[in-house]
DOBALUM-796691 format. One record per atom (N, C-alpha, C, O): residue in one letter; atom name; z, y, x; residue number from 1. Coordinates in pm, whole numbers. Atoms other than C-alpha are relative to their C-alpha. Example, Ala and Ser with C-alpha at 12.3 -4.5 7.8 and 13.67 -1.06 7.14 Angstrom:
# residues 2
A	N	0	-119	89	1
A	CA	780	-450	1230	1
A	C	0	120	90	1
A	O	66	118	194	1
S	N	-6	-119	-82	2
S	CA	714	-106	1367	2
S	C	73	109	-77	2
S	O	90	220	-26	2
END
This chain:
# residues 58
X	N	118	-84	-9	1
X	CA	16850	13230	-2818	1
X	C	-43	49	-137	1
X	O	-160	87	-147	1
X	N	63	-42	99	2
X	CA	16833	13326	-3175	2
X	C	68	101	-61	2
X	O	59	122	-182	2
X	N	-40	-139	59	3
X	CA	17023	13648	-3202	3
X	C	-115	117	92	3
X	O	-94	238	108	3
X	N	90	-153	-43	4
X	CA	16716	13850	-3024	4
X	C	-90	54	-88	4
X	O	-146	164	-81	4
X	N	113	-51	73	5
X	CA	16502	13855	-3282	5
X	C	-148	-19	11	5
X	O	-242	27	-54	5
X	N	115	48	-75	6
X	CA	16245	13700	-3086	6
X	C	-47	-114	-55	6
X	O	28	-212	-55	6
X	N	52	132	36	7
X	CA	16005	13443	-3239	7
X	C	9	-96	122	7
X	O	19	-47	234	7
X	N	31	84	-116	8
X	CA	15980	13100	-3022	8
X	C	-147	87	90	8
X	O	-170	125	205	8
X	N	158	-22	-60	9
X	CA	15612	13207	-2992	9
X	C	-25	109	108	9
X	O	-88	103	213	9
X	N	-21	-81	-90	10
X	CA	15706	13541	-2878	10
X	C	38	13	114	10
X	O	-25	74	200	10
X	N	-28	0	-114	11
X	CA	15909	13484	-2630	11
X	C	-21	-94	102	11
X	O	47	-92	205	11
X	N	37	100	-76	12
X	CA	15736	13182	-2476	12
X	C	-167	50	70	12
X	O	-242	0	154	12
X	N	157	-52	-59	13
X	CA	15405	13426	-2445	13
X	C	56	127	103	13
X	O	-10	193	183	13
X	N	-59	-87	-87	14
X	CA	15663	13649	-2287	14
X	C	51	-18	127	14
X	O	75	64	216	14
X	N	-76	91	-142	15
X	CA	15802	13425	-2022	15
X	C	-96	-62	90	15
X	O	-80	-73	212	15
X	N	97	73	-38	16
X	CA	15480	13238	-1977	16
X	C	24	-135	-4	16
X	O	2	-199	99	16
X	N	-41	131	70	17
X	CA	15584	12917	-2145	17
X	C	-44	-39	-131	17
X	O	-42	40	-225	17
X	N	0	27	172	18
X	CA	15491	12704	-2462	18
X	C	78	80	-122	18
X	O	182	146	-121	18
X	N	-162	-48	72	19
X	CA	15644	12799	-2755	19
X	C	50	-161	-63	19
X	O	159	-170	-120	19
X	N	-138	111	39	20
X	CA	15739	12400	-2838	20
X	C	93	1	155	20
X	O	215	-13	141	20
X	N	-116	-44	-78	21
X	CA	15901	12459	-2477	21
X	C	134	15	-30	21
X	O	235	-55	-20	21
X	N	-127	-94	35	22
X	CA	16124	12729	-2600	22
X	C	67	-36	-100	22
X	O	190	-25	-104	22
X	N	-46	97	105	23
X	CA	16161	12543	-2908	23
X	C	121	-86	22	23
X	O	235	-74	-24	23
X	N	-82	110	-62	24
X	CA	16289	12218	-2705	24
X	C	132	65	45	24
X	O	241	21	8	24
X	N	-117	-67	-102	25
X	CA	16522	12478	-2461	25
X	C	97	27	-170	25
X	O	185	-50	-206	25
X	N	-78	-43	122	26
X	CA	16667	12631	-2809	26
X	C	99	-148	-101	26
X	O	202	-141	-168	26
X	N	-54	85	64	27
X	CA	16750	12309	-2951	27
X	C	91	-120	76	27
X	O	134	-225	29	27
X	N	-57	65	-99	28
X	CA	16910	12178	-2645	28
X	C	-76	-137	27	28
X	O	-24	-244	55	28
X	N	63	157	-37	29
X	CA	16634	11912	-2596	29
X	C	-44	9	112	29
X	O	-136	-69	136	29
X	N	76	-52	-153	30
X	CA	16537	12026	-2268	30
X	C	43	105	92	30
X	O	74	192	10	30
X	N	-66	-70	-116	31
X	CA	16664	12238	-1975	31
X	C	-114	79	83	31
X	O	-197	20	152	31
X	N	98	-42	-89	32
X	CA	16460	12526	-1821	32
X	C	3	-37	141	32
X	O	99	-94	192	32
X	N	9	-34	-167	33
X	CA	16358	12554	-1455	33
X	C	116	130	17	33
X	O	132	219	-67	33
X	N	-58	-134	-23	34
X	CA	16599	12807	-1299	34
X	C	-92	85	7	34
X	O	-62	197	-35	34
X	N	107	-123	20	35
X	CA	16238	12993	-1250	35
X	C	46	85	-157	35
X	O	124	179	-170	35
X	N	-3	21	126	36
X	CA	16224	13001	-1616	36
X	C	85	64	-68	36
X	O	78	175	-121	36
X	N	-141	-88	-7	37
X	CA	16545	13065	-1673	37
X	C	57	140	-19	37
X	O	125	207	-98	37
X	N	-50	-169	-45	38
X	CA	16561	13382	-1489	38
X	C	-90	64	-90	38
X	O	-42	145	-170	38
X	N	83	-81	96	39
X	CA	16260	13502	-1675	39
X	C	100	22	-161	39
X	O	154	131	-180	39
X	N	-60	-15	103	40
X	CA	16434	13417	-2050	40
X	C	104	97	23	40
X	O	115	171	-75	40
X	N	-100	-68	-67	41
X	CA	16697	13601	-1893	41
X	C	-15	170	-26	41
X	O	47	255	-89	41
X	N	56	-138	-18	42
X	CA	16482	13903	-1795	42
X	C	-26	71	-138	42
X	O	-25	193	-155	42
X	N	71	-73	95	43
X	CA	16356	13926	-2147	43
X	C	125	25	-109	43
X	O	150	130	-168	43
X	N	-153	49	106	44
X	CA	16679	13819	-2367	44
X	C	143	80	42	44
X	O	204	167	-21	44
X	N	-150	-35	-70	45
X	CA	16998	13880	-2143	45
X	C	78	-80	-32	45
X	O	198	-53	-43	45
X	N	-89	82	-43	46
X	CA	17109	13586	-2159	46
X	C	16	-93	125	46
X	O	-88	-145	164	46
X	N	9	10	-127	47
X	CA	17244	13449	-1831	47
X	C	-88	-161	41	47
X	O	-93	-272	-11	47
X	N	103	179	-55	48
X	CA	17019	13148	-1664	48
X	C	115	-73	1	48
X	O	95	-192	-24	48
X	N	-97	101	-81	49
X	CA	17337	13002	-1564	49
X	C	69	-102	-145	49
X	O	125	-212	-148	49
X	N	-65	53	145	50
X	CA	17429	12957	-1973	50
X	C	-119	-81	-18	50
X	O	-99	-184	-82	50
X	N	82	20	65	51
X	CA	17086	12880	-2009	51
X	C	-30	-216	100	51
X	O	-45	-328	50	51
X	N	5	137	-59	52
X	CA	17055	12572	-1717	52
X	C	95	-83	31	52
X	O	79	-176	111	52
X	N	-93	68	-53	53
X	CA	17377	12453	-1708	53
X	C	73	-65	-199	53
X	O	187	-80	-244	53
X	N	-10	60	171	54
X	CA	17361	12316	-2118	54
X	C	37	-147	-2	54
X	O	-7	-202	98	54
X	N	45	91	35	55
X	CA	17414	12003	-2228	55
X	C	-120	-38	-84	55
X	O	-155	38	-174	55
X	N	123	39	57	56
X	CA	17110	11821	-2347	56
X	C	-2	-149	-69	56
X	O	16	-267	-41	56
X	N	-44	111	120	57
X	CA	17109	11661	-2665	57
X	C	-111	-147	8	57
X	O	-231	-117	8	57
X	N	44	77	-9	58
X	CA	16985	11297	-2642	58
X	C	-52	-62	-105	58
X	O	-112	-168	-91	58
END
């Protein structure tokens, strides 16, 4: 998520999410909702399916 150019902040007021959220999702500490997902999706173009199907760093 960090070739859009999009701050966390931005695109977490864009999705309707935190921005430590988007933070967590970006750093693989956390896994959106497929809701969620689809939104980052809508705004980014990247696919939900890359986005909920991550490993998540422990």
């Amino acid at each position: 998520m960090t070739d859009h150019k999009l701050t966390d902040a931005k695109l977490a007021e864009m999705v309707g999410v935190t921005q430590p959220h988007i933070w967590r999702i970006r750093k693989r500490k956390a896994r959106p909702s497929p809701d969620v997902a689809k939104r980052i999706e809508g705004v980014t173009g990247i696919p939900a399916s890359e986005l909920v199907f991550v490993d998540v760093a422990r």
